[in-house]
C-alpha positions as CSV (number, residue, x, y, z in Angstrom):
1,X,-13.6,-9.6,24.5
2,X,-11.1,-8.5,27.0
3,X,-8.5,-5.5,25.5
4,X,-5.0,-4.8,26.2
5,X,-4.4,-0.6,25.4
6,X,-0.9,0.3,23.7
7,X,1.3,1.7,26.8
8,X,3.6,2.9,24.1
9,X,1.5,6.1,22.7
10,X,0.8,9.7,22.9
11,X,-2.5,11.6,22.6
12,X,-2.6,13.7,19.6
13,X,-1.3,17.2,20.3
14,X,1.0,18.2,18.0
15,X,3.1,16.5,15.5
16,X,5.8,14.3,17.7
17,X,9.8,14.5,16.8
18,X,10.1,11.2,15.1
19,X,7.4,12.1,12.6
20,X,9.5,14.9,11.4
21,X,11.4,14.0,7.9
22,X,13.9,16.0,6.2
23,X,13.8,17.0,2.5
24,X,14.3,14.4,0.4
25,X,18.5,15.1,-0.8
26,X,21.3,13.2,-2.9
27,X,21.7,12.6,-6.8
28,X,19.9,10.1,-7.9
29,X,16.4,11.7,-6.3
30,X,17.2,14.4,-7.9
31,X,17.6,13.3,-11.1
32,X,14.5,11.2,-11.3
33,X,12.8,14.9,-9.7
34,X,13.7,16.3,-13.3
35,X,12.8,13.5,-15.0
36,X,9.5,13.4,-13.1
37,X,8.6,17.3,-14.0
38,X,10.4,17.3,-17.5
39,X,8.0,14.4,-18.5
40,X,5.0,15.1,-16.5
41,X,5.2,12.0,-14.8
42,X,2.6,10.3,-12.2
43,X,3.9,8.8,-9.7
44,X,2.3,8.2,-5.8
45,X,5.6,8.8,-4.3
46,X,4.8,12.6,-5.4
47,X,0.9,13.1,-5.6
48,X,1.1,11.7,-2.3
49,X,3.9,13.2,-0.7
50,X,5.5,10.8,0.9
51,X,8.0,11.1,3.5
52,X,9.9,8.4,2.2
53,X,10.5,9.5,-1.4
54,X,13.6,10.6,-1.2
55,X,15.2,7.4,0.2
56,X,13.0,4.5,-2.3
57,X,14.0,6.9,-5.0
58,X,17.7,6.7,-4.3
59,X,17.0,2.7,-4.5
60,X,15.5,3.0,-7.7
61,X,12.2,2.1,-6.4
62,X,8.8,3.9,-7.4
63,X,5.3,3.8,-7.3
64,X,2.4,4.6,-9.5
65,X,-1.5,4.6,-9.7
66,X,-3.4,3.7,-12.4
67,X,-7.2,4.1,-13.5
68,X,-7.1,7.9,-12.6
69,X,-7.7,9.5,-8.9
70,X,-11.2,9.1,-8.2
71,X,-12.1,6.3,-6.3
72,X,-15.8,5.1,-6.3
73,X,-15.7,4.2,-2.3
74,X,-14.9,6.7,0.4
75,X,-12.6,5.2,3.1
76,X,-12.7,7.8,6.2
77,X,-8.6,7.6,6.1
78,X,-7.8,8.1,2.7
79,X,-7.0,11.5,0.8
80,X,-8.0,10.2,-2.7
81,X,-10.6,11.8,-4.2
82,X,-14.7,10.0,-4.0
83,X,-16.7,10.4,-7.0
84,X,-17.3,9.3,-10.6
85,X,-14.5,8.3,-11.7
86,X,-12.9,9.1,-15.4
87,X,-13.2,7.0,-18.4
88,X,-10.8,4.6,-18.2
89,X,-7.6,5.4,-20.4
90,X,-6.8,2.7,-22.6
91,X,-3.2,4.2,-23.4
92,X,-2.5,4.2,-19.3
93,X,-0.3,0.3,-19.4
94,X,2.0,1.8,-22.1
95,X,2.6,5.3,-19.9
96,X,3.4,3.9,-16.9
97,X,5.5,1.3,-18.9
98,X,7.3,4.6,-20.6
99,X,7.6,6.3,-16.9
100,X,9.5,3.4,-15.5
101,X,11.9,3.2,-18.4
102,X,12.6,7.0,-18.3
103,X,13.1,7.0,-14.3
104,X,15.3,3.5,-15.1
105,X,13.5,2.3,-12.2
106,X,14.7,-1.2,-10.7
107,X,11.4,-2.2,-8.8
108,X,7.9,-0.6,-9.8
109,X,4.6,-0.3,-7.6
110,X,1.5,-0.1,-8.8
111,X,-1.5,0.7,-7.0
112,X,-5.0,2.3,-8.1
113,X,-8.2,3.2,-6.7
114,X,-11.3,1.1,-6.3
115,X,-13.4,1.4,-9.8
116,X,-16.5,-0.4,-8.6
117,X,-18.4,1.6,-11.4
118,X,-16.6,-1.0,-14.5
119,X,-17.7,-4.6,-15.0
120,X,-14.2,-5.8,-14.3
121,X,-13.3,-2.9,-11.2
122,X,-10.3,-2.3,-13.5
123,X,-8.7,-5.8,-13.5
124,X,-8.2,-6.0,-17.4
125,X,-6.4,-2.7,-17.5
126,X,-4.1,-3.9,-14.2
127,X,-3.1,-7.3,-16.6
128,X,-2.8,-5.2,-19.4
129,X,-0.3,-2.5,-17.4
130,X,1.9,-5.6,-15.5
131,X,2.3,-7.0,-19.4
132,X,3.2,-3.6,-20.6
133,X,5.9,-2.7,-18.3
134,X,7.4,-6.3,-18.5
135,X,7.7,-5.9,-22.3
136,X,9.4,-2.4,-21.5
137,X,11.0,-3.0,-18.8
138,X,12.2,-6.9,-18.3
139,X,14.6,-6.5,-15.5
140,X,12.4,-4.5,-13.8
141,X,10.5,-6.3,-11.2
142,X,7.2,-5.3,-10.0
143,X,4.7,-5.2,-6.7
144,X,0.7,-4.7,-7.2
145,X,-0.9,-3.4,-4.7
146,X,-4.2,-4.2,-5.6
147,X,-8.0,-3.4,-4.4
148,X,-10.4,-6.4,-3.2
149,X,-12.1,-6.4,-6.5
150,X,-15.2,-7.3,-4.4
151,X,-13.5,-10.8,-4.0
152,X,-14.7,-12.0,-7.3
153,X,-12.2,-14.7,-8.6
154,X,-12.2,-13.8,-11.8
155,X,-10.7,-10.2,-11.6
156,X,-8.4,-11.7,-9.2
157,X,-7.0,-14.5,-11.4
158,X,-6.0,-11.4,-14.1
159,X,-3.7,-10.5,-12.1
160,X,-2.5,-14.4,-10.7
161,X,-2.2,-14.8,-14.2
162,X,0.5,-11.8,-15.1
163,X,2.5,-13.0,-11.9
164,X,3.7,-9.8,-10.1
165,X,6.5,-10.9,-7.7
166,X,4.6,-9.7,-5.5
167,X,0.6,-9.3,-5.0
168,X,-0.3,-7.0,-2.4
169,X,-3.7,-6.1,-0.3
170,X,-3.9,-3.5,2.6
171,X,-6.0,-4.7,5.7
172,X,-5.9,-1.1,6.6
173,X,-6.8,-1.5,10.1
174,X,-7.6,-3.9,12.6
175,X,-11.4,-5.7,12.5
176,X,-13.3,-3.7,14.6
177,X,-12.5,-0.8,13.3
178,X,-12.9,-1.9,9.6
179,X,-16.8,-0.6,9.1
180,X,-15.4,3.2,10.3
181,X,-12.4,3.2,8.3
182,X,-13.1,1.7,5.3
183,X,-16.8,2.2,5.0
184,X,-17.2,-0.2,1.8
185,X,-14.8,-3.2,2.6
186,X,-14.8,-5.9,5.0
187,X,-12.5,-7.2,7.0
188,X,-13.3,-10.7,6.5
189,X,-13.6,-10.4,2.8
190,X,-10.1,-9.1,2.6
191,X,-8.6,-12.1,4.4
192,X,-10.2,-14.5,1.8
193,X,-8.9,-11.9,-1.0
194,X,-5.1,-12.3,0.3
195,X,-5.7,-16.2,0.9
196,X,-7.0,-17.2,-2.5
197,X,-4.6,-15.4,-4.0
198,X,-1.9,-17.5,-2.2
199,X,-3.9,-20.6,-2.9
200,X,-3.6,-20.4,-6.4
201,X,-0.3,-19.3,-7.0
202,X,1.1,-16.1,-5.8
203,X,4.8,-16.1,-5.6
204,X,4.5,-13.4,-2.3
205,X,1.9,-11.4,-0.5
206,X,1.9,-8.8,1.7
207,X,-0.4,-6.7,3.5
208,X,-0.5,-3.4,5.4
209,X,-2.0,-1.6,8.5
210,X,-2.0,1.9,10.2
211,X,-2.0,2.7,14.5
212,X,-3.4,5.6,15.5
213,X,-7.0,5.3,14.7
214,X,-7.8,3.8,18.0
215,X,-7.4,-0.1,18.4
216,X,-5.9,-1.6,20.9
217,X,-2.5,-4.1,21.4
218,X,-4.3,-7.0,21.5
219,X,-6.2,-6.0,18.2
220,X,-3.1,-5.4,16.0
221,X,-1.5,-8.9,17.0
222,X,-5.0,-10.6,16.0
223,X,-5.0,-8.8,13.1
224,X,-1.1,-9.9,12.4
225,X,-1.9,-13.3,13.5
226,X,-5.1,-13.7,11.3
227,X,-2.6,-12.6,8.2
228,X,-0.3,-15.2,9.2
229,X,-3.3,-17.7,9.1
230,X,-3.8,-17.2,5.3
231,X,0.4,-17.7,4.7
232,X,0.7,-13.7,4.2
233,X,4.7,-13.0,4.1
234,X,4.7,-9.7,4.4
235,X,3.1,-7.3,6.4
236,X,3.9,-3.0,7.0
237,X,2.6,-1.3,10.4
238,X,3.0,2.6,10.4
239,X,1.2,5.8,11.5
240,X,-1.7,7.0,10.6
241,X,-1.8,10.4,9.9
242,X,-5.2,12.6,9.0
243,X,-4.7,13.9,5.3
244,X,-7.7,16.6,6.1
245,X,-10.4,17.9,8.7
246,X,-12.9,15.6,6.7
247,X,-11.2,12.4,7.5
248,X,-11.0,10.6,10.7
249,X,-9.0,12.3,13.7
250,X,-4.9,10.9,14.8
251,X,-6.2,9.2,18.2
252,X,-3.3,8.4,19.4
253,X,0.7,8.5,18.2
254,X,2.2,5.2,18.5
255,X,6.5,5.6,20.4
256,X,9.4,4.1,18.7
257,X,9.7,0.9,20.9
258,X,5.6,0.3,20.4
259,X,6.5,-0.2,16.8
260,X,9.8,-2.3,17.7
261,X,7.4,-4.4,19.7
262,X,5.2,-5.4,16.6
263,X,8.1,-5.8,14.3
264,X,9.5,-8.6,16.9
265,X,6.2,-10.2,17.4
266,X,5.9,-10.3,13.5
267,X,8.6,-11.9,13.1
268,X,8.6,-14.6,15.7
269,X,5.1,-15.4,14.4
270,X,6.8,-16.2,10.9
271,X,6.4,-13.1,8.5
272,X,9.3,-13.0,6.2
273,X,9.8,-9.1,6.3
274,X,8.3,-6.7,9.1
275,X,8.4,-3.4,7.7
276,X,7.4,-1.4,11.6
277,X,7.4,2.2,11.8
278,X,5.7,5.7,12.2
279,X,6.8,6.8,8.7
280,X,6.4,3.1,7.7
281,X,3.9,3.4,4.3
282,X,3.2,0.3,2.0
283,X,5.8,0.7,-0.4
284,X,8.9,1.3,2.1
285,X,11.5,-0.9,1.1
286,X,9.5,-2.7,-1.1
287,X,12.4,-3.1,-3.5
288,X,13.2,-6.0,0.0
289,X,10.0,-7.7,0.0
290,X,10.5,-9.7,-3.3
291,X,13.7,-11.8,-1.4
């Protein structure tokens, strides 16, 4: 396979300008910052410290992960925990519920680790937390970003069945890459994940890839192009960035107009939001993604 390298990058030394955020500010952030340490509230937006906190929160967007924060596979990218994971809480839908009517916020994430250790990888208590937050919450609407649940139908149609407005799954990275960064999953298997679930009745899906780990131009728009294949309508491109000295190393930093470029290619290939960006994380703007 021939390959096209990004022009549009710089070799890792040193954290570039446009990677540099400023302190999340205004009212409304910090209000929910009160109500987030008055209530010992768990949110992703803080646990994970994302740089772009201060502006979802000042849209009264949030998100939150359920079935605790150690994951039972052990991605090379990702800064969660690997281990045996907690008993599962039965109590978790109604808390997250709770959260999301104290913050009053408009449009809820929820993600959550893999739990490969339970019978149903956490699918019942995903239904069971969508149904609690609707009764709680009705104008609130709602994105899960969900794991592959190993592909088996049956967890997936738990959450088909609950009807998120929108049903989310990460590619993660492009195909070669897939067995390095996210030792357990498989490329292919997440394709078929994001296609049955449009198949049989998702409203919207997205998914969402990080740059940096070393693929090439011509890799990302296959990877964009094979999302487009299975009717995804959504898809987020941003920078990856090394949580520790364990994970895998920054390769490369993608420019500005690199990022431009795949948010124009997205959209002429038919993607209904293109969400391109070095600070660029799942959830940005995701209050958009359910129009």
């Amino acid at each position: 396979m021939s390959t096209v390298t990004q022009e549009n990058v710089l070799p890792p030394k040193g954290k570039p300008k446009w990677l540099r955020v400023k302190l999340p500010t205004g009212k409304k952030y910090t209000q929910l910052r009160g109500l987030v340490d008055k209530y010992d509230l768990h949110t992703i937006c803080t646990s994970g410290s994302c740089p772009n906190m201060g502006e979802c929160w000042g849209e009264g967007t949030a998100t939150f992960m359920i079935l605790g924060n150690i994951c039972t596979r052990s991605c090379g990218f990702c800064g969660v925990k690997t281990g045996r994971p907690e008993t599962v809480d039965w109590a978790e839908p109604e808390k997250v519920a709770r959260s999301i009517k104290i913050m009053n916020i408009k449009h809820a994430v929820v993600t959550s680790v893999d739990r490969d250790d339970l019978k149903d990888m956490g699918s019942i208590i995903w239904a069971e937390t969508v149904k609690a937050i609707r009764r709680m919450n009705p104008e609130t609407t709602l994105e899960t970003l969900i794991p592959d649940f190993q592909g088996i139908e049956t967890h997936l149609d738990r959450i088909l069945k609950v009807a998120p407005e929108v049903i989310s799954h990460n590619m993660e990275t492009v195909k070669r890459l897939t067995r390095e960064v996210r030792i357990q999953a498989k490329y292919e298997r997440s394709l078929e994940v994001l296609n049955y679930l449009k198949k049989n009745g998702a409203n919207r899906t997205k998914s969402g890839i990080m740059l940096g780990l070393g693929e090439q131009e011509n890799e990302v728009i296959q990877t964009m192009e094979d999302l487009r294949k299975v009717d995804v309508d959504v898809v987020t491109i941003g920078q990856y960035l090394q949580p520790s000295k364990k994970h895998l190393p920054v390769k490369e930093f993608i420019l500005p107009e690199q990022f431009k470029k795949y948010e124009e290619i997205g959209l002429e290939m038919g993607f209904r939001h293109v969400e391109s960006g070095a600070l660029v994380r799942s959830s940005y703007k995701a209050h958009k993604h359910i129009h």
